[in-house]
N, C-alpha and C positions, 0 to 999 in steps of 0.2 A: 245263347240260343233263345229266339221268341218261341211260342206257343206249340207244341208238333199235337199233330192229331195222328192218333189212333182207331184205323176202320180194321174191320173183320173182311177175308175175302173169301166168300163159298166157292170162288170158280177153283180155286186153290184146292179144294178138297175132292177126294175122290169117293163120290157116295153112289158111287153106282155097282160097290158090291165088288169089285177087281182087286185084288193084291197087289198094292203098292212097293214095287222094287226098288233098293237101293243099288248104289252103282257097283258095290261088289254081290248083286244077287238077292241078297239078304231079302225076307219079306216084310214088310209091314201091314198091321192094321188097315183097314182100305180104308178111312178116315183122317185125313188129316188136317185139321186146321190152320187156317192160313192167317196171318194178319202184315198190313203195312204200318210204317211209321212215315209219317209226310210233315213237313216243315214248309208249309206255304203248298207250292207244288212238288215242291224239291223229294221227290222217294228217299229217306233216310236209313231204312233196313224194313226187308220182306223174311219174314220166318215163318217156317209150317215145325208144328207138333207131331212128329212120328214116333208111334207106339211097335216095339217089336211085336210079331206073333205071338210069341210064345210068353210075354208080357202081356197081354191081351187078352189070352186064357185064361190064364192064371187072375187078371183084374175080373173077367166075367165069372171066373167062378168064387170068387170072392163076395163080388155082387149080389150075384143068387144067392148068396146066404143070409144076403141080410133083406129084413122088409121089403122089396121090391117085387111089381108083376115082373115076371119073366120076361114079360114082354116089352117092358122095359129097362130091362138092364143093359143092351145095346144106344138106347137117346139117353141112360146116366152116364155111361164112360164117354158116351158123345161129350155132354158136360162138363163130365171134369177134363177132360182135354182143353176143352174151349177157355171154360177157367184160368186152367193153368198154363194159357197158351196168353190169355190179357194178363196175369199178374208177371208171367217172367216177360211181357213186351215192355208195359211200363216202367216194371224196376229195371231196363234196361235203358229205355231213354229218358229216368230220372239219373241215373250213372251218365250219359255223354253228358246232358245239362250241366252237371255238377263238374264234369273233367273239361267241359269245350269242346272234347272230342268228337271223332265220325267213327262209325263202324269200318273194320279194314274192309268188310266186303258189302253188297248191298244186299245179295240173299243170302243167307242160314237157314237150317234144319237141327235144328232142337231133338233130337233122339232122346227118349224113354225105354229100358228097360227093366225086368222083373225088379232091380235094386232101386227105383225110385217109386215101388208100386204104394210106398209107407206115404214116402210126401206127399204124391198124387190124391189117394184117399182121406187125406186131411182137407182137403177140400170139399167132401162133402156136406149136404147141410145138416144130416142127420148127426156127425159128429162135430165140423164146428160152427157154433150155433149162428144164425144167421145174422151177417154184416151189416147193420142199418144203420147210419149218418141221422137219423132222425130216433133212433132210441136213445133216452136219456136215464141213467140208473138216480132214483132217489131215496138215497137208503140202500134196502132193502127192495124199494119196488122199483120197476120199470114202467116208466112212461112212451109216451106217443108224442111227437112234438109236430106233429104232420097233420095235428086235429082238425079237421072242418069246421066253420067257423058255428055252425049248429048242431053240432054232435054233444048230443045228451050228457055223453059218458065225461066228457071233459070238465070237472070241473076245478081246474085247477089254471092258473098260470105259472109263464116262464120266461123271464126274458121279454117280458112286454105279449109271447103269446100264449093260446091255450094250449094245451097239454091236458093228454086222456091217459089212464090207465090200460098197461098192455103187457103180454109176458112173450117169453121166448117163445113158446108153440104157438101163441096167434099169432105172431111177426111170419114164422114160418112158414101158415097159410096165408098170406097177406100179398095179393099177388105184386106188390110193387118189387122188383127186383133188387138181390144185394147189391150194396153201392161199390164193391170192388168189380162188379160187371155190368152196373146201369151204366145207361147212355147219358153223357155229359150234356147232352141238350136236352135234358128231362127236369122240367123245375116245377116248385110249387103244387106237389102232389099236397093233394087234401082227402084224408083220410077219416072216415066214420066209424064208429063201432054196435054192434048191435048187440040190443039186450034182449035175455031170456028171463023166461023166471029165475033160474039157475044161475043167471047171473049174465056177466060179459062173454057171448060167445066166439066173436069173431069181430075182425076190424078190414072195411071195404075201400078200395080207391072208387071216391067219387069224380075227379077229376085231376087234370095234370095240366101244363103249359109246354110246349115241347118250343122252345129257340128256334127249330126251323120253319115253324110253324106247318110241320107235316101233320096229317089226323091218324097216323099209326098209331103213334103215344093214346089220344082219344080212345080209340074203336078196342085196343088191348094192351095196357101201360102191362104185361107181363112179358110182350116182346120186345121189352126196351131194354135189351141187355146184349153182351155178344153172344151172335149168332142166332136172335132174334130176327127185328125188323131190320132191311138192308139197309136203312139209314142213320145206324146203331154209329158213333163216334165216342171217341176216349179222348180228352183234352187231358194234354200232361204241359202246364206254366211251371219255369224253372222257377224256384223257391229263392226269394231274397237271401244272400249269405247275413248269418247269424252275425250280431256283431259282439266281437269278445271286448268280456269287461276291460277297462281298463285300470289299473291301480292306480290313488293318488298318490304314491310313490314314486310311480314310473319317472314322471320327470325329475323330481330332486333328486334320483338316481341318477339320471345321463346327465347331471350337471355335478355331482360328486368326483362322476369318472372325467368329466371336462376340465374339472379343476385340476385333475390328478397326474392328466397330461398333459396340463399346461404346467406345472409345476417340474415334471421333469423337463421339460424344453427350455424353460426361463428359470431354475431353481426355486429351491422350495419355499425362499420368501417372499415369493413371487405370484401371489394366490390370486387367481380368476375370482372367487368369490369372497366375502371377507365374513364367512359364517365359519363355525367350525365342522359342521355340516349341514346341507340343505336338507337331508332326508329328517333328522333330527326336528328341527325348525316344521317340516313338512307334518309330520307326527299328529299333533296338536288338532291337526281338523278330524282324524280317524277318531271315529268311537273308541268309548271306555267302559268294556263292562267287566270287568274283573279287577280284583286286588293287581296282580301283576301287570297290567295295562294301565291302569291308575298310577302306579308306580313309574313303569314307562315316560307315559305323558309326562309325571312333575319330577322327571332326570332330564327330560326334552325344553321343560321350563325353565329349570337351574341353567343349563347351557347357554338358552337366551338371554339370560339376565347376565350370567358371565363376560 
């Protein structure tokens, strides 16, 4: 499979407040997010996130107990839906990548109820700490690799660039979105940080490059994630297969057993090769770091000289 992109689809959602039915009655959440997967033009799988009712409650009153206005605890379950509606799309079309395969059908619905309300709220950012592609741990401290190229704070390099000092709670206010639900056409954010007496308060996106060259990214790089700006895309490239090692044994192995079948086909003084073994012989170039490997090696030299 080449490249498939992942958009977000709002028509897909029901935000106008109506209880979303399913086909045996059942209600739903009236939110449900929607995403495609496309390969070219090709529709590869349409899936919406529906949350039960009664899973619903229970996630908002959850909600209200922890730090949140009230009056947003309805756009955080919004969130973590959407969330968890990008990360189980793409670890699903990195699984066909890897099998070949197509989905048996082109729409699914993803159902959520009160027994996935654990995994769902792992998604938050308050408990798991914010996703960023541009934090680098060193040591003990964390860095910013995203530094603008006049940013005070920075003084350090990495890798040929600069790098600022930064911690998990200023990432957190840091409006650049986490990178499991930034938009794939979001590049080259450059990042400042401002100083207090107090010290490093905070770190700003001063600019970004967006691929489509839209000025969304520009005007609020905070709506560059799903279910942000509607120009929002997920590129999921199938990952080159890993190549496994190979042993230099491997082959004076299949020429052991070649000789072994040729010997019973033509009898046994009838030898394919005229070593007493090629794995033996083979030995010699592997490393020696131990007393019993050294030993190895010079029974593998006695053999040859034999």
């Amino acid at each position: 499979m080449s490249r498939i992109t992942i958009t977000y689809s709002p028509d897909c959602s029901s935000i106008d407040g109506h209880v979303i039915r399913e086909a045996d009655g059942t209600g739903c959440y009236p939110f449900s997010p929607c995403f495609e997967a496309k390969q070219g033009t090709d529709l590869l799988l349409r899936a919406s996130v529906r949350l039960g009712l009664y899973a619903a409650e229970l996630a908002e009153h959850r909600l209200k107990a922890l730090p949140f206005d009230e009056a947003g605890t309805a756009d955080t379950l919004g969130q973590l839906l959407i969330r968890y509606g990008t990360r189980r799309m793409e670890a699903t079309v990195r699984e066909l990548q890897a099998s070949g395969a197509r989905p048996d059908t082109r729409t699914d619905f993803w159902r959520l109820t009160d027994g996935d309300l654990d995994e769902l709220f792992l998604l938050l950012p308050l408990i798991d700490n914010k996703n960023c592609d541009y934090q680098q741990p060193f040591g003990r401290d964390l860095m910013c690799t995203a530094a603008f190229p006049s940013d005070q704070t920075a003084s350090q390099t990495w890798n040929g660039r600069r790098i600022a000092p930064t911690s998990r709670a200023i990432c957190r206010e840091c409006a650049l979105p986490e990178s499991d639900v930034l938009c794939s056409n979001l590049l080259h954010p450059a990042v400042t940080g401002e100083l207090r007496a107090s010290g490093l308060t905070m770190r700003r996106v001063l600019s970004v490059v967006c691929d489509l060259g839209r000025s969304e990214a520009v005007i609020d790089v905070s709506g560059c994630r799903a279910g942000g700006h509607s120009c929002w895309e997920r590129h999921v490239v199938a990952e080159p297969a890993a190549a496994e090692p190979v042993s230099p044994l491997g082959l004076p192995e299949q020429f052991d057993v070649l000789d072994a079948y040729w010997r019973l086909s033509f009898g046994k003084r009838f030898r394919l090769l005229d070593l007493t073994t090629a794995t033996g012989t083979a030995s010699l170039a592997l490393p020696c770091g131990s007393r019993a490997e050294f030993e190895s090696r010079l029974s593998a030299l006695a053999d040859i000289i034999d």
